[in-house]
N, C-alpha and C positions, 0 to 999 in steps of 0.2 A: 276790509280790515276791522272796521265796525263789529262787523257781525262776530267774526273773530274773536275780540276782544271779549264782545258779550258773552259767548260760551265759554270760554275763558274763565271768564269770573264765574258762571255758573257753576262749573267743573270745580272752584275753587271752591265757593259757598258749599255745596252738596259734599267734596270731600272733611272739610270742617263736620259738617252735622255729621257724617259718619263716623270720625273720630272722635267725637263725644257722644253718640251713641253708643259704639264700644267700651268706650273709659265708664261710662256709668253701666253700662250690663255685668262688669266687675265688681259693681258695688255689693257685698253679701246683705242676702235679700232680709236678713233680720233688722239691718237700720235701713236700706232702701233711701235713694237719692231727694238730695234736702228740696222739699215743697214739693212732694210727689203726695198722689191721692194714694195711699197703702190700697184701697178699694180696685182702681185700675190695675192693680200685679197679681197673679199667680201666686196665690199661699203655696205654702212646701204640700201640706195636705192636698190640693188640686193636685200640684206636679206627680204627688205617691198615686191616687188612682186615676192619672192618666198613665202614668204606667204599669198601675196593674189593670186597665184594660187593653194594653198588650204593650208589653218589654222589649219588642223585639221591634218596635215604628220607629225608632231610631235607628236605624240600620238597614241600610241598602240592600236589596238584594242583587247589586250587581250595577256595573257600570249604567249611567244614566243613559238610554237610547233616544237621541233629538228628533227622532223622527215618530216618536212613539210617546213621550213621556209628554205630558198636558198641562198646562200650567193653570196654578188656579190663587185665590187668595193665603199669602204667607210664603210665597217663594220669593227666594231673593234672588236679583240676579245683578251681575256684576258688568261694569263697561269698563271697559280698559284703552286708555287713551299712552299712547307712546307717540314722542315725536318732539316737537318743539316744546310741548305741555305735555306733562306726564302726571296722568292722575285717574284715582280708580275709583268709581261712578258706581256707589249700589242703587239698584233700580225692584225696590220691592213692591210686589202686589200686592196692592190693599183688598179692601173687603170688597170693593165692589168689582174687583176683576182685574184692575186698569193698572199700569204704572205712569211714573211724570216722567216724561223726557225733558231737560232744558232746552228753550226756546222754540221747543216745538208742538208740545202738548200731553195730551192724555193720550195714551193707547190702550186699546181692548187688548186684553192678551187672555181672560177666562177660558180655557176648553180650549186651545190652540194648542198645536205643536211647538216643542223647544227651537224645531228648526223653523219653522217658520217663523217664529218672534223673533230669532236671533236675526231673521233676514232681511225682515220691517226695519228692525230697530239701525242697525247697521246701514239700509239705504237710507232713512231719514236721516242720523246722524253724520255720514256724508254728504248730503246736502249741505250743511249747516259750515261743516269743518274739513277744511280738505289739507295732505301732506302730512297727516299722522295715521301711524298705526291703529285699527279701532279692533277690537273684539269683544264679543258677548258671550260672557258664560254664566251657567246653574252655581252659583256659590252655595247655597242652602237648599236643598227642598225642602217642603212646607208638608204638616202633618195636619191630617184631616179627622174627621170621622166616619168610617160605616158602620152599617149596622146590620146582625145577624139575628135570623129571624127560622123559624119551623125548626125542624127536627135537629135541634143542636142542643150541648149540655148548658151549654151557659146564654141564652140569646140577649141580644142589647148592644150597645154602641162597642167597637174595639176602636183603637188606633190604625192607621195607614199612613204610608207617604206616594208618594206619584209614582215611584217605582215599584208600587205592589200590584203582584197578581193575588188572583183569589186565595189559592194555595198558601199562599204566604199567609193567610190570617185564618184559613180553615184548614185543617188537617186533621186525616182520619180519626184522631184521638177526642176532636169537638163533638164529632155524629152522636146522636142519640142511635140504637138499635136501630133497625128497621129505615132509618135515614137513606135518602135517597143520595147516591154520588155521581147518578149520569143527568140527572135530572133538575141539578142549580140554576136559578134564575138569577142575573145581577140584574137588578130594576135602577136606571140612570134618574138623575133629577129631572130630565129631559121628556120623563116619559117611556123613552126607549126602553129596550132588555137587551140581554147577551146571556145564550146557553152558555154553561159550564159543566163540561164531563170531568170531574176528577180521575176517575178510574181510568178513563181512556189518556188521558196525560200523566198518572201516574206509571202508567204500563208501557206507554209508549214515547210519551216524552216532546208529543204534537203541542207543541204551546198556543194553537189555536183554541184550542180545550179548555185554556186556561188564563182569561180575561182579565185585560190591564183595570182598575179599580180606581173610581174617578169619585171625588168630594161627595157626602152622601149616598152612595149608593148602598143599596140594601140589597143585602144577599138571602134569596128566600131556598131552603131547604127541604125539600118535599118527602114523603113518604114514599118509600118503592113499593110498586106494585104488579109490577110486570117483571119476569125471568124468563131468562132462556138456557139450556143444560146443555155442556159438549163434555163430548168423554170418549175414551179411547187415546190415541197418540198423540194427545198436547202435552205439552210442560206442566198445566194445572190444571187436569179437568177438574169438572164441581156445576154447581147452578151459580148465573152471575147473572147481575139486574140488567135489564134489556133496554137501551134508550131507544128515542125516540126515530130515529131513522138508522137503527144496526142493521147492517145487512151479515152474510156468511163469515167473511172477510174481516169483520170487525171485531165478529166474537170470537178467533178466532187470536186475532191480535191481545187482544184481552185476556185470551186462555193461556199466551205466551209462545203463540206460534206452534205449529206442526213438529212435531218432534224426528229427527232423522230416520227415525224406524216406520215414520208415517209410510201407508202405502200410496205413491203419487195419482193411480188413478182411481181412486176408491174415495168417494167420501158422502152420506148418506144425511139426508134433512128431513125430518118429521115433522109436517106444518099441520097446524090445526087448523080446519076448514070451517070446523062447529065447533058446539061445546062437548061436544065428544066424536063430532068424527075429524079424524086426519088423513093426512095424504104424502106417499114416499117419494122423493125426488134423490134420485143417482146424479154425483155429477163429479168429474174430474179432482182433485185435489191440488194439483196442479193449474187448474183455469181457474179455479178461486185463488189463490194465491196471486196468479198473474193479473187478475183484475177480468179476464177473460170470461167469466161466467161468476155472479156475486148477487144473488136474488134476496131480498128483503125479508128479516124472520120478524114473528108475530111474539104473544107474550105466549109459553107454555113451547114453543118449539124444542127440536133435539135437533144436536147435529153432533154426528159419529162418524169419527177417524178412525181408519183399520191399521192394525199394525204390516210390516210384510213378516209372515210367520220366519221364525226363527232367524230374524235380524242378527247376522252375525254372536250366532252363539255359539260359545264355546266350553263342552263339556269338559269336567278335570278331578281327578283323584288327589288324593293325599296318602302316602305312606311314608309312616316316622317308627324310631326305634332300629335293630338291628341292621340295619340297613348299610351299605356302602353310600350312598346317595339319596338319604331322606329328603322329604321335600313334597310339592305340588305338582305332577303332569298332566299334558292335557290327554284326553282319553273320545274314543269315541263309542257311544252308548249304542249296544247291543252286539259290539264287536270287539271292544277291550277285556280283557281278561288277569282274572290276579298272579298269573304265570308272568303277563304280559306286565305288570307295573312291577314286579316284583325285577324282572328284567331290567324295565328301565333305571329303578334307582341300584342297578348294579350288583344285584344279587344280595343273598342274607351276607350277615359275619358270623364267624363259628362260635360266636357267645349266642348267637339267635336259638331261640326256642321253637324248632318246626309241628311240634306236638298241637300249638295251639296259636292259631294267628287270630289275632283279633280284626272283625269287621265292623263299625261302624256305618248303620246308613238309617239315615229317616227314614222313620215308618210313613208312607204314603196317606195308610188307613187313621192315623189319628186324624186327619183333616174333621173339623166338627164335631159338635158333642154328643157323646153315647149315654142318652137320656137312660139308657136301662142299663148301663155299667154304673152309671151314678147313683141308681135305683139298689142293687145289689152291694157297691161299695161301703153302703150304708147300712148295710145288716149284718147282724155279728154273724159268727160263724151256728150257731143253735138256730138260728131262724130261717136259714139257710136247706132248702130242699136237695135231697143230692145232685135231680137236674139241675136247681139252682147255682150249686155249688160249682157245676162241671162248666158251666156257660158263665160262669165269673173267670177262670183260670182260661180257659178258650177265650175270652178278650183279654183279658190283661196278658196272654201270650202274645195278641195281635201286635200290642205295641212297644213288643221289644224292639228297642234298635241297635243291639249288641249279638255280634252273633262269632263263633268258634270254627276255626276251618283248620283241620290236621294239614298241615302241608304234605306226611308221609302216607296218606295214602292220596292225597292229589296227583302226587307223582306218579304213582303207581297205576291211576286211572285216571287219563286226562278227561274224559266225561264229568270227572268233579269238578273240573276247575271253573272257579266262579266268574260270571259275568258283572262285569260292575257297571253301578252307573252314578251316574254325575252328582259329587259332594261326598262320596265314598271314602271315607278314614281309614286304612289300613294299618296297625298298631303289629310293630313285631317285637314280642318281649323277650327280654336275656332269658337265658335256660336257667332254671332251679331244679337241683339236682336234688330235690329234696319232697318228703311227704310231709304236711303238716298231720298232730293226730293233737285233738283236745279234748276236753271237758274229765269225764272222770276215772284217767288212766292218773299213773303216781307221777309221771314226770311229763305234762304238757307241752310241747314243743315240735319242732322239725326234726324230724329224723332224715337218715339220708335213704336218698331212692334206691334201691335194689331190682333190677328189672326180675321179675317171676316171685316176687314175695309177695302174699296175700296181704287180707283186713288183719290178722290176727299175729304175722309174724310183725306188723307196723306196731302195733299195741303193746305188743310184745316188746318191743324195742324200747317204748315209751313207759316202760317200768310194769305193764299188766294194769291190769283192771283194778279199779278199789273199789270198794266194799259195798257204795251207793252204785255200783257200774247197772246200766239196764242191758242187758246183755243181749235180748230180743229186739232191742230199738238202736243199734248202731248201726246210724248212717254214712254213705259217703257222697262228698260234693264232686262230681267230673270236674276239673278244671278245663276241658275240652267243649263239652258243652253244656258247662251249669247246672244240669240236670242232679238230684238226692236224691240219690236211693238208698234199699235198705243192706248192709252189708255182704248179706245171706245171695243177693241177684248179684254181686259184683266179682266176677273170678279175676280181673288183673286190673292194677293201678298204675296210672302214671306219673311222671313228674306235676308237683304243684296240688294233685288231690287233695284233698283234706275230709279226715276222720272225725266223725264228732259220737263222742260217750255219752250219751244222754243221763241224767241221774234217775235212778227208779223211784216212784212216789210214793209215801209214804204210807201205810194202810195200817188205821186205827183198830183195835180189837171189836169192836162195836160195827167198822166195817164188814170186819171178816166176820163173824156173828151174822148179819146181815144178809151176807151173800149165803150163807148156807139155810136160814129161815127161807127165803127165797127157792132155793135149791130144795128145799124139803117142802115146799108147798106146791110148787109145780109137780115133785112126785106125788104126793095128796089127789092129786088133780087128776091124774091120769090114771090113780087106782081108781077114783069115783067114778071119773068115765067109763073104767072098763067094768067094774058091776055093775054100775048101769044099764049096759049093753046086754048084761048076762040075766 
């Protein structure tokens, strides 16, 4: 009963000093508690750049784990007595490690597990006190300092609390370039270390990777210096930095895993032997995966995933405009035909224009730059040789991707009928019953189509020629297939062509002068030659 008593009263003394502990921590730190050394408190200025060497150490990343989190000087922990005596026991670690227990002493608690001290403290204090409820819990964790060191933007002391892993105080955004992310060292006060793969915990999410962070610890940041490249059927190929014992499997995880279209038994390792020779190893994609085959890669390796060709692919057309059923089909390449989409979206409507269906398809041939159309695009048309000339219009034909198909003589010859193939745009436009005719007729506009009237009866139409008309240079546009030509080559028109009047240029007296000195000097030329001869 004795003994009793005494922890009793101790329980009673220790909740006192806690309750005016708290009542003066209330006290605003500008007048600060009467006969205190102002010296011994935290200025507002300390508290500002202890959090701006990092804002976020007040703040848990996540429930406290007792089996993992460490206790160290500035944690407070709580005892909880229920039963005949009810009273709540803060039990803080001083600087040198240890907290007081009444009536029984000092205990080490530095670098210990929460559970474990919860489980010291608990047997010694039933010892002492028995027939009440006891428990031990983290009231406060304690904020420490580490410190960040090598290839980081800001290196020097941050904040922590017991629950931080590395990641929590270094994040991609601190690396300097070139900073290494597989290759972190936490250096303990102990002596010890602990690798830290960020990249391989950021990818994967292994918290092994990612190292609980103990009072002091310095986190060293190294330079990368070693890579290894995967390409082919991952989620991201690319070159990524190669730690210290990656095997197939690893980089592999890293690259985001094998993509569905991977092929399972294909997959190929390039290991450097020298400094320039290497050696090819074939090996399952599947047995690396499974752990079944996973050999160790060096700095400068390759490793390539093959796809399985044509992984669920699905070719498909589009035709829009007059259509009963415009839309997207899917189609199969080298066997589909524009009979055959024209079917499926349900045949033309009797506004459709079968005179001229429009095709869209990428030109295959633009793939890459044509260093000598870029060489020619760049010279005016005088500088230009007539081959020159003919092999500018020969590639700039190559890259039309609009092309004219008459539906009325497809019909008529199914040998026309076009093959399509995959991304192919079919456009069927309303009919215009109409010739467009411009430039310098009296009345510019549309006239109406006429099947069997020529260039001249459309002109005709359009009020006749005026007075600037060049009457040698009227051209006509096919609406069929694009194509200008000169009037004169054109015996029947269709709907949609267009007529253009060119205006005649103007010829100064001084011109015409001109051309006949010329004209009378070349005759000069050829009497001299011929007495010469005589």
């Amino acid at each position: 009963m004795r003994r009793r008593g005494t922890l009793a009263a101790a329980l009673a003394v220790m909740a006192l000093i806690a309750a005016q502990a708290a009542a003066l921590a209330q006290v605003p730190e500008r007048l600060g508690p009467a006969g205190a050394d102002d010296e011994t408190l935290p200025s507002a200025t300390e508290r500002r750049e202890a959090q701006k060497l990092s804002p976020n150490a007040r703040y848990l990343a996540g429930p406290v784990d007792p089996a993992h989190y460490r206790l160290g000087p500035g944690d407070l922990l709580m005892l909880h007595v229920r039963g005949a005596i009810t009273s709540d026991l803060p039990l803080e670690v001083g600087p040198e490690g240890t907290v007081l227990i009444p009536d029984d002493g000092v205990v080490s608690v530095a670098g210990r597990t929460l559970q474990d001290v919860r489980s010291d403290i608990l047997q010694r204090v039933r010892r002492l006190y028995r027939n009440v409820e006891l428990q031990v819990r983290l009231s406060r964790p304690r904020t420490f300092r580490i410190y960040l060191t090598g290839q980081v933007v800001e290196p020097g002391p941050v904040l922590a609390n017991g629950s931080f892993r590395v990641a929590d105080v270094l994040a991609p955004a601190d690396l300097q370039g070139g900073a290494s992310r597989r290759g972190i060292q936490v250096i303990h006060t102990d002596g010890t270390t602990e690798p830290c793969d960020l990249e391989l915990f950021l990818q994967t999410g292994i918290a092994t990777w990612n190292p609980w962070l103990r009072d002091g610890d310095v986190i060293q940041v190294p330079t990368t210096t070693r890579f290894v490249n995967v390409e082919g059927a991952v989620a991201r190929p690319g070159r990524y930095e190669l730690g210290q014992r990656d095997s197939v499997r690893t980089v592999l995880r890293i690259a985001g895993d094998p993509l569905p279209s991977a092929e399972p038994e294909r997959l190929l390792v390039v290991r450097f032997t020298g400094a320039a020779t290497a050696d090819s190893l074939w090996l399952s994609l599947d047995d690396v995966v499974a752990g079944r085959a996973n050999p160790p890669l060096g700095d400068g390796d390759r490793v390539y995933v093959y796809y399985v060709p044509n992984w669920r692919q699905l070719h498909q057309a589009t035709i829009l405009g007059e259509v009963r059923r415009p839309g997207t089909f899917p189609i199969t390449e080298g066997q589909a035909t524009l009979r055959g989409l024209l079917g499926s979206a349900g045949g033309v409507l009797p506004s459709a224009d079968l005179s001229t269906l429009r095709v869209h398809r990428a030109a295959s041939l633009t793939a890459g730059k044509d260093l000598e159309l870029d060489r020619l695009l760049r010279l005016s048309r005088s500088d230009l040789t007539l081959s020159e000339y003919e092999v500018l219009r020969t590639r700039l034909a190559r890259l039309r991707e609009d092309y004219s198909v008459d539906w009325t003589r497809l019909q008529a010859d199914p040998t026309l009928d076009l093959k399509l193939r995959d991304g192919d745009v079919v456009s069927v436009d309303r009919s215009i019953l109409a010739v467009r005719v411009d430039g310098e007729v009296r009345h510019p506009g549309l006239v109406n189509f006429v099947p069997g009237q020529d260039v001249a009866d459309y002109i005709e139409q359009a009020g006749g020629l005026s007075n600037r008309a060049w009457r040698g240079k009227i051209r006509v546009t096919r609406v069929v297939t694009g194509q200008t030509l000169l009037a004169r080559d054109v015996r029947s028109l269709d709907p949609g062509d267009f007529i253009w009047v060119p205006e005649k240029p103007d010829i100064t007296q001084w011109e015409r002068l001109k051309d006949v000195l010329v004209a009378l000097a070349q005759v000069a030329t050829i009497v001299i030659a011929i007495k010469s001869v005589q």
